[in-house]
MIMI-363367 format. One record per residue (C-alpha): residue in one letter; y, z, x; residue number from 1. Coordinates in Angstrom, 1 decimal. Example, Ala and Ser with C-alpha at 12.3 -4.5 7.8 and 13.67 -1.06 7.14 Angstrom:
<node residuo="A" c2="-4.5" c3="7.8" c1="12.3" num="1"/>
<node residuo="S" c2="-1.1" c3="7.1" c1="13.7" num="2"/>
***
This chain:
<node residuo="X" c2="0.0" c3="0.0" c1="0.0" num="1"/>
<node residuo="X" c2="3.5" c3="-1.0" c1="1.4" num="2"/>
<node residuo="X" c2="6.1" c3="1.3" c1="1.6" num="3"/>
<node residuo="X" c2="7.7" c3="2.2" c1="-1.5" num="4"/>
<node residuo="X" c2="11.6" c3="2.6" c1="-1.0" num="5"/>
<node residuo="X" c2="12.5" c3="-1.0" c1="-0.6" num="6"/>
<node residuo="X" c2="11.9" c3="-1.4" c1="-4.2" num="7"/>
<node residuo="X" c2="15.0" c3="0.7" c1="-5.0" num="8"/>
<node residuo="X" c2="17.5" c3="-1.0" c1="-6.4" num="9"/>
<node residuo="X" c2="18.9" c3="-3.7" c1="-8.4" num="10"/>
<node residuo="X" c2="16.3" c3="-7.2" c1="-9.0" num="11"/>
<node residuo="X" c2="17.6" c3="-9.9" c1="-11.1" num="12"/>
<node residuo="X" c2="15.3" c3="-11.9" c1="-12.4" num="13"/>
<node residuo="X" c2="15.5" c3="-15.6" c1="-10.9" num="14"/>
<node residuo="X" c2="16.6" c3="-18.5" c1="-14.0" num="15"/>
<node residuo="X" c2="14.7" c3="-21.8" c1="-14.2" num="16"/>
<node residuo="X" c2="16.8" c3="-24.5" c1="-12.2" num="17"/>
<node residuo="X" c2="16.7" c3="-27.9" c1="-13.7" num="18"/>
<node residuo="X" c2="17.7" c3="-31.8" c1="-12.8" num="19"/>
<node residuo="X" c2="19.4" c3="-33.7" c1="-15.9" num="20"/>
<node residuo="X" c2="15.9" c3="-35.2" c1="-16.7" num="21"/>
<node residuo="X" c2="14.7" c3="-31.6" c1="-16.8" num="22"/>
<node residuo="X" c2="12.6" c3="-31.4" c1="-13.9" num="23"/>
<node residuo="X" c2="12.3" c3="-28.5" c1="-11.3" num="24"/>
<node residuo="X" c2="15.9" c3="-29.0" c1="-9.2" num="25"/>
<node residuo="X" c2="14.5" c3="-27.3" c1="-5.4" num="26"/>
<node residuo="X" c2="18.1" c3="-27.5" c1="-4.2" num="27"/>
<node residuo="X" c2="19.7" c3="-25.5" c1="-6.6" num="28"/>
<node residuo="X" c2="16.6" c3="-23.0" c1="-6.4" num="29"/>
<node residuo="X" c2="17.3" c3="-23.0" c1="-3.1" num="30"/>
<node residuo="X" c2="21.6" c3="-22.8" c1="-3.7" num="31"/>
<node residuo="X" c2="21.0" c3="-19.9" c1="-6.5" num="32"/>
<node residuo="X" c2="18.8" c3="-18.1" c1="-3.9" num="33"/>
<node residuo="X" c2="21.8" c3="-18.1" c1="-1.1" num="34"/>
<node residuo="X" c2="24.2" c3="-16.9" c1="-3.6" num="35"/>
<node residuo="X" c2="22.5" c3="-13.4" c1="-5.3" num="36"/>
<node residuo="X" c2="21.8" c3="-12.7" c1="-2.0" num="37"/>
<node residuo="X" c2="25.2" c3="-12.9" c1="-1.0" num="38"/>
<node residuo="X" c2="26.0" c3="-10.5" c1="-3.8" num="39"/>
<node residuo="X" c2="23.9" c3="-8.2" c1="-2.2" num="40"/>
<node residuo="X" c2="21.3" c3="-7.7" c1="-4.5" num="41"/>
<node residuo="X" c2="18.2" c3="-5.8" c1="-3.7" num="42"/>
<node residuo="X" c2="15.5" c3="-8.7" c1="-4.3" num="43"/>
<node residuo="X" c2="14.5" c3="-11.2" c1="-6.7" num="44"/>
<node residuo="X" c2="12.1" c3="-11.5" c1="-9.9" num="45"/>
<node residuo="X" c2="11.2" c3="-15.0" c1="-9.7" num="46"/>
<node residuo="X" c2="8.7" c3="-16.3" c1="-12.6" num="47"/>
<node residuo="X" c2="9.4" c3="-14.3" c1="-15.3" num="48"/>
<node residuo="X" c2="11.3" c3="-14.7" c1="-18.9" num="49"/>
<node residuo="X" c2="14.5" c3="-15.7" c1="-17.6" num="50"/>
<node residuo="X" c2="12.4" c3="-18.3" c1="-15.2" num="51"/>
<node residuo="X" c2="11.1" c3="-20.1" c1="-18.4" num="52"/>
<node residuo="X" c2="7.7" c3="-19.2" c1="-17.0" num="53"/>
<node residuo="X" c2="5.9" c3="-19.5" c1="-20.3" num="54"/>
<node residuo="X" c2="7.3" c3="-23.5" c1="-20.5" num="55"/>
<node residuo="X" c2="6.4" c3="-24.7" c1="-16.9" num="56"/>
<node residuo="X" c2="3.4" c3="-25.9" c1="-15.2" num="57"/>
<node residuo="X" c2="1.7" c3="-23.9" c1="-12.7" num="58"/>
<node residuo="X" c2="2.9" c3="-26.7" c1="-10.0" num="59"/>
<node residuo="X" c2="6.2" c3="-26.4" c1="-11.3" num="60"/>
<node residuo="X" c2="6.4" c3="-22.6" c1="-10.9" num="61"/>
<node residuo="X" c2="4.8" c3="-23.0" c1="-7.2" num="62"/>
<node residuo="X" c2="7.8" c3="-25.4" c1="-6.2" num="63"/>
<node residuo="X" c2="10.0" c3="-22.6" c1="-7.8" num="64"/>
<node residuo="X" c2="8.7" c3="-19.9" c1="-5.7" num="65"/>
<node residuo="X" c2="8.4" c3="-22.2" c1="-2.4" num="66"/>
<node residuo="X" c2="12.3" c3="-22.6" c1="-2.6" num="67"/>
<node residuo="X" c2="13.0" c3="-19.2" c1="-3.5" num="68"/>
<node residuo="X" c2="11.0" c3="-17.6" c1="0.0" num="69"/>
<node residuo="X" c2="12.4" c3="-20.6" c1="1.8" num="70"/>
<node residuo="X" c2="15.8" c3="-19.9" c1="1.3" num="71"/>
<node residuo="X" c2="15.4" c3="-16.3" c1="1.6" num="72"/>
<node residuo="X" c2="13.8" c3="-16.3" c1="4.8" num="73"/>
<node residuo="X" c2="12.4" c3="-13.0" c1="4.5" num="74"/>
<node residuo="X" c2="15.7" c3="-11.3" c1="3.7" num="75"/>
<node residuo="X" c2="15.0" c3="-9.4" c1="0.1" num="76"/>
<node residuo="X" c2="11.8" c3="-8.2" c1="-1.5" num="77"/>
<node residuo="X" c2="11.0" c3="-10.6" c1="-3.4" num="78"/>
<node residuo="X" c2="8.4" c3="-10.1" c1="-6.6" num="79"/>
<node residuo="X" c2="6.5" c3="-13.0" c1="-8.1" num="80"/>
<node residuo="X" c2="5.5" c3="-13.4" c1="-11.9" num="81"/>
<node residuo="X" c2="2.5" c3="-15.3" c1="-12.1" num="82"/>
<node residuo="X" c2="0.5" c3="-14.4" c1="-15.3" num="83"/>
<node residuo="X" c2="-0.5" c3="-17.5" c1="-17.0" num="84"/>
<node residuo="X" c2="-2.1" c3="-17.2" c1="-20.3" num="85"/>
<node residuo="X" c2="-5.2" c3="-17.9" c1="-18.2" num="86"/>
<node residuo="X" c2="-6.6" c3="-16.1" c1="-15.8" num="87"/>
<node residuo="X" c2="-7.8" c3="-19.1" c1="-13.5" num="88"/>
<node residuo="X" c2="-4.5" c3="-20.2" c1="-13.0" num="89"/>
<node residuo="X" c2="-3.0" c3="-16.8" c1="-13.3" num="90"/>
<node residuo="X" c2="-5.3" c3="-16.2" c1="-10.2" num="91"/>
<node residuo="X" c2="-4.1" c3="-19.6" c1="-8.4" num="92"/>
<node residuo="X" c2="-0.4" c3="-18.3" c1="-9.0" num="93"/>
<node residuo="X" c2="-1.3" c3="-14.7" c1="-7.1" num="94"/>
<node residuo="X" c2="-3.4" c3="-16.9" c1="-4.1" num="95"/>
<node residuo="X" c2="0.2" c3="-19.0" c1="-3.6" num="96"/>
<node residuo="X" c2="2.1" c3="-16.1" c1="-3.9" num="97"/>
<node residuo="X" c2="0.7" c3="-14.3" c1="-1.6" num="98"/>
<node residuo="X" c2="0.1" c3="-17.4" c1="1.1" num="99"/>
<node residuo="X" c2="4.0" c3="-17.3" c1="0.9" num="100"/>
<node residuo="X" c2="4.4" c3="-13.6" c1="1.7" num="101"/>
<node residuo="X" c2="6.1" c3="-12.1" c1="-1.3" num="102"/>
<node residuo="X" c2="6.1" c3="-8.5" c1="-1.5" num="103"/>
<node residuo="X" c2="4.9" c3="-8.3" c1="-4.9" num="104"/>
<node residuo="X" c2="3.3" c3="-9.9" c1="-7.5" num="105"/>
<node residuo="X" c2="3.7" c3="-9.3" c1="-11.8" num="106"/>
<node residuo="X" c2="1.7" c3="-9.8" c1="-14.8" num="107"/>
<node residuo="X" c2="2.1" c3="-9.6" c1="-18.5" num="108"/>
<node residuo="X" c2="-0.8" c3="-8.9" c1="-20.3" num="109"/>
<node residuo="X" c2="-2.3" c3="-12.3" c1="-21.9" num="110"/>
<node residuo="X" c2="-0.7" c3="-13.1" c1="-25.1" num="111"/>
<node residuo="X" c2="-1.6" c3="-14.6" c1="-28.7" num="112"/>
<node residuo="X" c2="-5.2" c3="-12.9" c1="-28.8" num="113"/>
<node residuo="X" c2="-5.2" c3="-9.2" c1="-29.1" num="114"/>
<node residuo="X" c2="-7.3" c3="-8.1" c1="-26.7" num="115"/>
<node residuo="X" c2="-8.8" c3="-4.7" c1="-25.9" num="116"/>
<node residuo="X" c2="-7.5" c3="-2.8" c1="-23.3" num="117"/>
<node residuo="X" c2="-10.5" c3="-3.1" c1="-21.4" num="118"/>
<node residuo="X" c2="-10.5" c3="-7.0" c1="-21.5" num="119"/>
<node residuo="X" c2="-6.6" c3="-6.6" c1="-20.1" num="120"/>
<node residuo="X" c2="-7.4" c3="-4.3" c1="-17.1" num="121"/>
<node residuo="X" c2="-10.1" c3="-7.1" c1="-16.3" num="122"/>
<node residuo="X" c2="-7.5" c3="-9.5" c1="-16.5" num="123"/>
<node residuo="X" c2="-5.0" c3="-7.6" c1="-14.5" num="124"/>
<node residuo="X" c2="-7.7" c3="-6.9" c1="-12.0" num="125"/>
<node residuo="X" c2="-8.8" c3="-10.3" c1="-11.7" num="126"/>
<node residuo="X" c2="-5.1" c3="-11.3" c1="-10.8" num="127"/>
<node residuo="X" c2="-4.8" c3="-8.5" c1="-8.2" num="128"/>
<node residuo="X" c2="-8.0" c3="-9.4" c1="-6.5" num="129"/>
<node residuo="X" c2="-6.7" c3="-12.6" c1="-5.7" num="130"/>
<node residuo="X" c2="-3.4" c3="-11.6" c1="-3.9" num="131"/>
<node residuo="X" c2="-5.7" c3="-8.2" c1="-2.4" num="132"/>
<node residuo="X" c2="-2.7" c3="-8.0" c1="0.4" num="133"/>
<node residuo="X" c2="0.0" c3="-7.7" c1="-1.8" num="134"/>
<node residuo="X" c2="1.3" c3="-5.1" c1="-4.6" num="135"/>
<node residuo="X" c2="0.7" c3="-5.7" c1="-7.6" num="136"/>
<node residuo="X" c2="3.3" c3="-4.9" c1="-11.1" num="137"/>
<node residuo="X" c2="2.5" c3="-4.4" c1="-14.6" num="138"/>
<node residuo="X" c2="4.6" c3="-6.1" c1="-16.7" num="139"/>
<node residuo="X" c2="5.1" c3="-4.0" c1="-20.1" num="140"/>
<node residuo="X" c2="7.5" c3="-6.2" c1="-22.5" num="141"/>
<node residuo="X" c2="5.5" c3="-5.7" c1="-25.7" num="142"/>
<node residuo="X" c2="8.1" c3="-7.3" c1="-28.0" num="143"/>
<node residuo="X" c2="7.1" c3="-10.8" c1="-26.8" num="144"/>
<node residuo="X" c2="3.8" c3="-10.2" c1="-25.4" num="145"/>
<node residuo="X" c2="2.7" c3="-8.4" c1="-28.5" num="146"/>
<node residuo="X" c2="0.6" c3="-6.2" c1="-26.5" num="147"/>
<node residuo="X" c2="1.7" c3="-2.7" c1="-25.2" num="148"/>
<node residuo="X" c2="1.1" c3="-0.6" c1="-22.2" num="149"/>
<node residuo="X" c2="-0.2" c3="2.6" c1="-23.0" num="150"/>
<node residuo="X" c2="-1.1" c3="5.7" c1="-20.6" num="151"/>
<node residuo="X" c2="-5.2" c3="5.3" c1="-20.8" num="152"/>
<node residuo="X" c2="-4.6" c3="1.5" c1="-19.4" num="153"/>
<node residuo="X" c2="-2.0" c3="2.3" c1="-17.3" num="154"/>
<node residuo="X" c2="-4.6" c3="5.6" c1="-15.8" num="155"/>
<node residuo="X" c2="-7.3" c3="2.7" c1="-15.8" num="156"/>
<node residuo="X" c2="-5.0" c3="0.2" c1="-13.5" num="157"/>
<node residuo="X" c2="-3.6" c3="3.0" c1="-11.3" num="158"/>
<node residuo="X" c2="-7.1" c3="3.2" c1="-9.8" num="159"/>
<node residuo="X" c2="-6.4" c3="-0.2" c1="-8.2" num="160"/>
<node residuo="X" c2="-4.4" c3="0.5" c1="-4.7" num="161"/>
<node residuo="X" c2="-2.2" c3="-2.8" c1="-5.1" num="162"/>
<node residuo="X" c2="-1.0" c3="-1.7" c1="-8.5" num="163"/>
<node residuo="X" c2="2.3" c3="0.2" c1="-7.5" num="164"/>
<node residuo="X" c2="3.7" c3="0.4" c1="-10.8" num="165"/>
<node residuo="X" c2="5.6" c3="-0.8" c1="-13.7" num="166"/>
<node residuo="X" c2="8.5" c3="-3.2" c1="-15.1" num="167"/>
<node residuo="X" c2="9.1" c3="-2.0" c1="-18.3" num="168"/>
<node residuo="X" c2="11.1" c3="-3.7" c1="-21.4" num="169"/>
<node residuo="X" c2="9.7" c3="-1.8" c1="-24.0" num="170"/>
<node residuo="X" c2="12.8" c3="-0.3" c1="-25.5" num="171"/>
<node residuo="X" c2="11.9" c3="3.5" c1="-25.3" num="172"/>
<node residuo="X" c2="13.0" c3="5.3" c1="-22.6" num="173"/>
<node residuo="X" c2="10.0" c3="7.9" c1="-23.4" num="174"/>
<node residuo="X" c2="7.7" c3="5.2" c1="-21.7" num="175"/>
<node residuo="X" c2="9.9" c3="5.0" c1="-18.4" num="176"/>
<node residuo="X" c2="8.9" c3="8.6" c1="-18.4" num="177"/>
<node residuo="X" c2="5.5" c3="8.4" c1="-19.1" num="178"/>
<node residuo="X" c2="4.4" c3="5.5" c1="-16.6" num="179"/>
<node residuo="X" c2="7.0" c3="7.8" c1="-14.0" num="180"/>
<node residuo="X" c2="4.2" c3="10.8" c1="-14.9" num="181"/>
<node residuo="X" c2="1.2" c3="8.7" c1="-14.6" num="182"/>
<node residuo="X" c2="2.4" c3="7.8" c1="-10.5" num="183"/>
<node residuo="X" c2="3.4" c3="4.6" c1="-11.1" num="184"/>
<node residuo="X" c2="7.3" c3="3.2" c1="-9.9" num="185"/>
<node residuo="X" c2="9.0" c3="2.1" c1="-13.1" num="186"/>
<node residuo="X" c2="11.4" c3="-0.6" c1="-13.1" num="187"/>
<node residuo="X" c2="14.3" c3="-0.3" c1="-15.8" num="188"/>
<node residuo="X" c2="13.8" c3="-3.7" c1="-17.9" num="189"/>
<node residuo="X" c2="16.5" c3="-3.6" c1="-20.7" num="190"/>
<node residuo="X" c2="19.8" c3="-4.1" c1="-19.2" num="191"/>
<node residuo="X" c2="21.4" c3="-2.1" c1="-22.0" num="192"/>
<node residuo="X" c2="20.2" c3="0.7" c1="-20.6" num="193"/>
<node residuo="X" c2="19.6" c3="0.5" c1="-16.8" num="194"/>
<node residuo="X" c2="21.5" c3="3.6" c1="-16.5" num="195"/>
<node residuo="X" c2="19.5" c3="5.5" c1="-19.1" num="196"/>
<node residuo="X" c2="16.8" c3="4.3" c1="-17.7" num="197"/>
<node residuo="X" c2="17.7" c3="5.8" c1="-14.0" num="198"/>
<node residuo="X" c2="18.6" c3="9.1" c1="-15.3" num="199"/>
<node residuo="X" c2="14.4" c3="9.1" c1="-17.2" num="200"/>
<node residuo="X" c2="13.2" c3="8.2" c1="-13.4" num="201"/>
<node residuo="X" c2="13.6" c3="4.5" c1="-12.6" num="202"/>
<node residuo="X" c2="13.7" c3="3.2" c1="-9.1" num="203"/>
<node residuo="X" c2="15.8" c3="0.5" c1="-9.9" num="204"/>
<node residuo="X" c2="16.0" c3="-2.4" c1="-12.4" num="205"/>
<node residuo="X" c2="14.9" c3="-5.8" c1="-13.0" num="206"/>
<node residuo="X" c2="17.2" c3="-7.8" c1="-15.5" num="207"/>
<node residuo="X" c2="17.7" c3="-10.6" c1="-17.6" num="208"/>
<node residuo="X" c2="21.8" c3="-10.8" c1="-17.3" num="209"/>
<node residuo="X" c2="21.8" c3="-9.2" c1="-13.4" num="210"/>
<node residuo="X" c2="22.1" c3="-12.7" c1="-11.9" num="211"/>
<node residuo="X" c2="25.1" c3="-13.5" c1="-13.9" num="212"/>
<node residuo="X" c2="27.2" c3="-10.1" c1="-13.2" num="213"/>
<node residuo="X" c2="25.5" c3="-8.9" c1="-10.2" num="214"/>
<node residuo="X" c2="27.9" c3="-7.0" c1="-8.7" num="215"/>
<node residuo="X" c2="28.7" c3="-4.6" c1="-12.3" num="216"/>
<node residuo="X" c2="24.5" c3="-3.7" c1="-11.7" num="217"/>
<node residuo="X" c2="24.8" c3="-3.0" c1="-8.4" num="218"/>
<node residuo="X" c2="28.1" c3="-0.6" c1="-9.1" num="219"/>
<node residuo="X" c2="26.2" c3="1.5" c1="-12.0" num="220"/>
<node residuo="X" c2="23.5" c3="1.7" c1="-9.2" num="221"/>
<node residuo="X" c2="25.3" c3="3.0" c1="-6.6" num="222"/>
<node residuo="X" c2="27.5" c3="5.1" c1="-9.1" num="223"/>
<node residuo="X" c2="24.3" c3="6.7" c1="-10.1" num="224"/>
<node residuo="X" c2="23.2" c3="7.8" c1="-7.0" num="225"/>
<node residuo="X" c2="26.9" c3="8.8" c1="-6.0" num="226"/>
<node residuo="X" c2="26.6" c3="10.8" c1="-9.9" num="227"/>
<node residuo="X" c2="29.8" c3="9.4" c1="-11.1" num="228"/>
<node residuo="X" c2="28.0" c3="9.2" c1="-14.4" num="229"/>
<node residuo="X" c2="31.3" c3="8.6" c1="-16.6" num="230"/>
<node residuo="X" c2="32.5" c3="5.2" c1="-14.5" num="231"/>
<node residuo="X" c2="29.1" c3="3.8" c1="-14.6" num="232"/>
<node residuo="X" c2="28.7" c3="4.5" c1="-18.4" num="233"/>
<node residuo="X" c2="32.0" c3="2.5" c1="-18.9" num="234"/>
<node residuo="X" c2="30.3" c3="-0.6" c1="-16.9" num="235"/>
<node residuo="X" c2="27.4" c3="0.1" c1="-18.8" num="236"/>
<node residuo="X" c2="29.2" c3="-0.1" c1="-22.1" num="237"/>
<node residuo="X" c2="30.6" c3="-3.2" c1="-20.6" num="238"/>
<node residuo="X" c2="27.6" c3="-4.7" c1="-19.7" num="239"/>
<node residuo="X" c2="26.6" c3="-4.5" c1="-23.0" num="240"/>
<node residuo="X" c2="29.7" c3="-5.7" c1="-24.4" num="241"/>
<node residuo="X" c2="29.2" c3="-9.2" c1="-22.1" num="242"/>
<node residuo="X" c2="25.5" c3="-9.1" c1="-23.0" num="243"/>
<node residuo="X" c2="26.4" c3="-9.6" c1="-27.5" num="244"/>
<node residuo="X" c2="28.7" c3="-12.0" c1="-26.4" num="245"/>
<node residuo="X" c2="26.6" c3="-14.0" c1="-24.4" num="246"/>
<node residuo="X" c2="24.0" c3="-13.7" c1="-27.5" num="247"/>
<node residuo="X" c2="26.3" c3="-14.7" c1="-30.2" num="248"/>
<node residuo="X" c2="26.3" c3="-18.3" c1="-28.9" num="249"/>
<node residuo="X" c2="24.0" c3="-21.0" c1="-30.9" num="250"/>
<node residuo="X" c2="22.9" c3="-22.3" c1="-27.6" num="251"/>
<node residuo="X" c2="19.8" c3="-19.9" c1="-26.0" num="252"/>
<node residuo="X" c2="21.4" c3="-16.8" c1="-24.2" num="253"/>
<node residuo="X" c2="20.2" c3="-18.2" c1="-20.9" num="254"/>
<node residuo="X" c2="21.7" c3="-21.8" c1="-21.3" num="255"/>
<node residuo="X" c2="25.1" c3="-19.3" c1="-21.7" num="256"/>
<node residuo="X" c2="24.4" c3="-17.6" c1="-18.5" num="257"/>
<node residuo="X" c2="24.0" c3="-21.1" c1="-16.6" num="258"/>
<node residuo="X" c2="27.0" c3="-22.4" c1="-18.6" num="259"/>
<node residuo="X" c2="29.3" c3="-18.8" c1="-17.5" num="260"/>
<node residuo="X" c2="27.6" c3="-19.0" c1="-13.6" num="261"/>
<node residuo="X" c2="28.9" c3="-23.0" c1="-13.7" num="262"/>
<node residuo="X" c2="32.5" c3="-21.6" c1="-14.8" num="263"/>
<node residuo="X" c2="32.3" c3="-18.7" c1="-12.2" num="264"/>
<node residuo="X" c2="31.7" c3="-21.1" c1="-9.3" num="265"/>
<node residuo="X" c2="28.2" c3="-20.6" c1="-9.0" num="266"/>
<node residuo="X" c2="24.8" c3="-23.5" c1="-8.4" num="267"/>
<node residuo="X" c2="24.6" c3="-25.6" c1="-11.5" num="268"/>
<node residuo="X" c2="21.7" c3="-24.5" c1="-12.5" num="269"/>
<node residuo="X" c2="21.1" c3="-27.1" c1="-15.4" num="270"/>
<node residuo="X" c2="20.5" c3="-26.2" c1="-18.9" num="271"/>
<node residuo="X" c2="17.6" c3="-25.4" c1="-20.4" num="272"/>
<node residuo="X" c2="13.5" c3="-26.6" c1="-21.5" num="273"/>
<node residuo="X" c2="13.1" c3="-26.7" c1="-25.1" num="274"/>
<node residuo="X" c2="12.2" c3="-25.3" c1="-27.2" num="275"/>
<node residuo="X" c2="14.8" c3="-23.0" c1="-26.1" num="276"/>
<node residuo="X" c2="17.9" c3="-24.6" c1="-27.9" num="277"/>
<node residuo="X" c2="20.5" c3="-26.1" c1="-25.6" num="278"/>
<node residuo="X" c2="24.1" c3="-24.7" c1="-25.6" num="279"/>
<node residuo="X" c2="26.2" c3="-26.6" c1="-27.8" num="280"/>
<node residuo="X" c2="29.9" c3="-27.6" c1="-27.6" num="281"/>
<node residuo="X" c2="30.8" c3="-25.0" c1="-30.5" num="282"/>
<node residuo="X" c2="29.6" c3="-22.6" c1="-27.7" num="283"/>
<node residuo="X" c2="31.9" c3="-23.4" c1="-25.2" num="284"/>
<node residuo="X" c2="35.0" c3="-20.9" c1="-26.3" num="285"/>
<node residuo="X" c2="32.2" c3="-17.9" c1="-26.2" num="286"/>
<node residuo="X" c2="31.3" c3="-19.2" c1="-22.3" num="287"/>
<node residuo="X" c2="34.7" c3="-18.8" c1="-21.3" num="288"/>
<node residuo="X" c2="35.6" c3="-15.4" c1="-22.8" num="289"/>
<node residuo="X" c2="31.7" c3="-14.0" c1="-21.3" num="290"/>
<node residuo="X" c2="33.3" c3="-15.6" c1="-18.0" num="291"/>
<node residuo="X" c2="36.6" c3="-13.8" c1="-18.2" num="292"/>
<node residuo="X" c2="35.0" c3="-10.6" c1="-19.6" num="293"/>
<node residuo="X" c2="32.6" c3="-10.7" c1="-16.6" num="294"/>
<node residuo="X" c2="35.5" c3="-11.4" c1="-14.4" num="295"/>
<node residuo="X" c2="37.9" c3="-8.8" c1="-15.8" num="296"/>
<node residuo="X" c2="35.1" c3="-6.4" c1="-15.3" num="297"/>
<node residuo="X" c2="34.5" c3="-6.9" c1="-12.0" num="298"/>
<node residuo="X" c2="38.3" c3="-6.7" c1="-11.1" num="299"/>
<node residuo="X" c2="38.7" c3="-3.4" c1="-12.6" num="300"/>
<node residuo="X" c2="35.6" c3="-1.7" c1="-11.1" num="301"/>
<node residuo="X" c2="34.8" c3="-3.5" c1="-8.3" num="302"/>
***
């Protein structure tokens, strides 16, 4: 098992990067890459939700992840979703990732068919087995998987050495707790409530929206730690602010968060696959004021 403290701290999780014909664009992985880390951040989450896993091939997601540890050379801890809802090529993801030297890999539990938890600590386990070099995350987002962690699967998985511990998106803060109780590192998932999740025991956070105001994550961080609790709720509150405005758009909220990176001078990442629906030119008024909110935000507390 690697050593633990380099997964403190803020990850946001990596968004798909597309060409206008809507194919994998390497160069602006590569562009996106340079800039978080430029922010500062901690690491990246490459491969999950925000990546559009669920819509690409597994030799799309490979190229993703190839440009991602290229252009990081080896700079921040980077953590690799590679759950299919397979387990072969689940399996072939965990192989790459770990031929590439990430730090970590994730899983969701397979979705559509409910399956026992036994079946899902096979699957896990499976998965694991084929990076057995590399740590392994559970990825506990039961909303869209339709499956949820619980403590007798989570007790089950602890007994594999890779698994180090958990990204969690269930909305309780309760579970943070419980998975924190059980030994396993907890990773904040919500972004509304990274700093409630810190106070119940996170080690950091891995978000959705991070990538598009980096540096307001990585001030409720460090305010955390510093306990100036009162300034980091009002980024928090602010954060949350951005995050309904982003949402109210017709366009899918990550199409908004390329659109407002574009308008902040960062990669063009592209829009989005469908089915996610495409921001639309209605939407545009809402991308500038998430810009200047974002902007305004970052002026007055950063």
């Amino acid at each position: 098992m690697s050593q633990m403290n380099k997964y403190q701290g803020i990850f946001p999780a990596f968004y798909a990067c597309y060409k206008e014909d809507g194919s994998i664009n390497p160069e602006a992985v590569r562009a996106f890459t340079v800039y978080l880390m430029e922010k500062g951040v901690t690491g990246l989450y490459v491969g999950g939700s925000s990546g559009e896993c669920i819509y690409q091939s597994v030799e799309e997601r490979k190229i993703v992840l190839e440009n991602v540890m290229e252009a990081a050379g080896g700079k921040m801890v980077i953590i690799a979703h590679v759950a299919c809802n397979n387990t072969a090529d689940s399996c072939e993801l965990a192989a790459h990732a770990q031929s590439l030297g990430v730090d970590a890999i994730a899983a969701i539990p397979p979705i559509y068919f409910h399956l026992p938890d036994y079946a899902i600590a096979k699957y896990w386990n499976d998965i694991s087995a084929a990076a057995p070099d590399t740590d392994f995350v559970i990825y506990n987002i039961p909303q869209l998987a339709g499956v949820a962690l619980n403590s007798s699967l989570l007790r089950t998985m602890m007994k594999n050495p890779n698994v180090i511990g958990v990204k969690n998106s269930s909305m309780p803060i309760q579970d943070i707790e419980m998975w924190r109780d059980e030994g396993a590192l907890v990773f904040n998932g919500p972004d509304e409530q990274i700093l409630a999740g810190l106070a119940a025991g996170a080690v950091g956070g891995i978000g959705g929206t991070y990538a598009v105001m980096p540096e307001l994550y990585l001030k409720i961080f460090s305010l955390f730690h510093e306990g100036q609790i009162a300034t980091a709720r009002e980024i928090q509150d602010a954060c949350c602010q951005i995050i309904y405005k982003l949402c109210s758009g017709k366009g899918n909220m990550y199409g908004m968060i390329k659109a407002v990176l574009k308008v902040n001078g960062a990669p063009d990442l592209g829009g989005v696959r469908e089915p996610l629906y495409p921001v639309q030119k209605e939407d545009e008024p809402i991308i500038r004021e998430a810009a200047d909110m974002i902007n305004a935000c970052i002026k007055k507390f950063c």
